[in-house]
C-alpha positions, 0 to 999 in steps of 0.5 A: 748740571753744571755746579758753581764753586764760591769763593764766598764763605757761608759761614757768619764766622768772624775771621776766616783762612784765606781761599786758595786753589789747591796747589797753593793750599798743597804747597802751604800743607807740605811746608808746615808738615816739615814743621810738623814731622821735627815736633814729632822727631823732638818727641821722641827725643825727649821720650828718650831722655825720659826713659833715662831718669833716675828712680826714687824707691818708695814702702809699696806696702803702704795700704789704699781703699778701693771695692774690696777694702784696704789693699797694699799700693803692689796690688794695684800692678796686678801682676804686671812690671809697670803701672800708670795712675792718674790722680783724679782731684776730690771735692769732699762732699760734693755731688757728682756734677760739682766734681773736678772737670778737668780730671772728668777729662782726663779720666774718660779719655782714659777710660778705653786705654786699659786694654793697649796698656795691659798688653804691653804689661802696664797695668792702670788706676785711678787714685782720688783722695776722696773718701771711698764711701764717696767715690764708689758711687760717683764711680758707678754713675760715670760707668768707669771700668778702670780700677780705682782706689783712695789714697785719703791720707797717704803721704807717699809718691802715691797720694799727692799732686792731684790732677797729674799722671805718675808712672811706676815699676816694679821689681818684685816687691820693691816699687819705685817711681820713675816719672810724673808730669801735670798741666799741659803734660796730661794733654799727651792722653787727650785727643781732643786736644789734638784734634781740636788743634788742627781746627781753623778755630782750635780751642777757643782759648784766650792764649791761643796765638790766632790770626788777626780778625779770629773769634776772640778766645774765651778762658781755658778750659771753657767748654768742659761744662755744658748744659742739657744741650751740649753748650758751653756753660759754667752756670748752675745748668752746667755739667762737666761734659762727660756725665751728659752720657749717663742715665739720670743726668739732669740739670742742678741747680747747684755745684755746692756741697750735698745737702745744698740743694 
């Protein structure tokens, strides 16, 4: 049998790379990995500078709420040196597909990271500023392993800034913060993102430099809620994409507080 290759694209797609024999793509390919491996060179350079920020000691006393009631910040370390938290936003009263879905991102990208974290003596939570009546099940219906805990009225490094990671050490009861970072810092634990970046159509986003005739890009973020069938919707139909995983996710009708629908 004798297979023909086309150089005609299948795909209804608007904008499309060029076609190319494969010295020519090998060539382009070893030319951006120089590119690539000086991103990754500079990476390590600033987690370098990183590592030598200065610390701001902070009452690790202070109390938060989690399954087993009020507990002070220490014990969130578990017993380890170093801690990581993630501070998931929080709509008072709202059911769980109105919750913030950049943090349901965030958050179950998370989810598998706690073991690698703990074996290199980092412990990790999640703190909300929801109330913990409201939390514990919303935690129970993601299925999420990872300790979480309200920091509903606490005004320390702890409890403020929503959506951003912070990381912490411990030198025996004394606790100190040692860095935070939020926006496009939190993509650092998102795969996806990444993935997605080396993609000819990457995120579909409207800021995305693209080449000329490539699908126009659409808001940040857009696909981070989909209906029953997987596709990118913002509508009542919509969920953030995670939750699709859980039994009993259904269609609602409304993102609005409880008792709205």
């Amino acid at each position: 049998m004798t297979t023909t290759t086309s150089n005609t694209p299948t795909t209804a797609q608007p904008g499309r790379p060029p076609v190319a024999d494969m010295a020519t793509w090998q060539a382009a390919r070893n030319e951006l990995l120089v590119r690539e491996k000086a991103h990754t060179r500079a990476g390590d350079a600033i987690a370098a500078a990183r590592r030598r920020l200065p610390m701001v000691e902070f009452d690790g006393t202070v109390h938060v709420v989690g399954p087993d009631g009020p507990v002070p910040f220490l014990d969130l370390f578990q017993g380890r040196n170093e801690l990581v938290l993630y501070k998931h936003m929080w709509h008072d009263g709202a059911p769980h597909q109105g919750q913030c879905e950049g943090c349901t991102n965030a958050a179950w990208h998370l989810k598998d990271a706690v073991p690698y974290l703990n074996a290199r003596d980092v412990s990790f939570a999640i703190v909300t500023t929801g109330r913990w009546e409201e939390v514990a099940p919303y935690v129970a219906f993601m299925g999420y392993t990872q300790p979480w805990y309200s920091v509903r009225d606490v005004a320390t490094p702890i409890g403020n800034d929503m959506g951003s990671l912070t990381c912490f050490l411990r030198d025996g009861d004394r606790t100190f913060l040692t860095y935070a970072t939020t926006g496009r810092g939190n993509e650092a634990f998102a795969g996806s993102f990444s993935l997605l970046d080396m993609t000819p159509y990457g995120r579909g986003e409207a800021w995305q430099d693209n080449p000329e005739g490539w699908p126009e890009g659409r808001h940040a973020c857009w696909y981070w809620r989909t209906d029953a069938d997987g596709k990118a919707t913002w509508g009542p139909t919509g969920r953030p994409a995670p939750q699709w995983t859980r039994p009993g996710a259904v269609p609602m009708e409304t993102l609005g507080r409880q008792g709205e629908h």
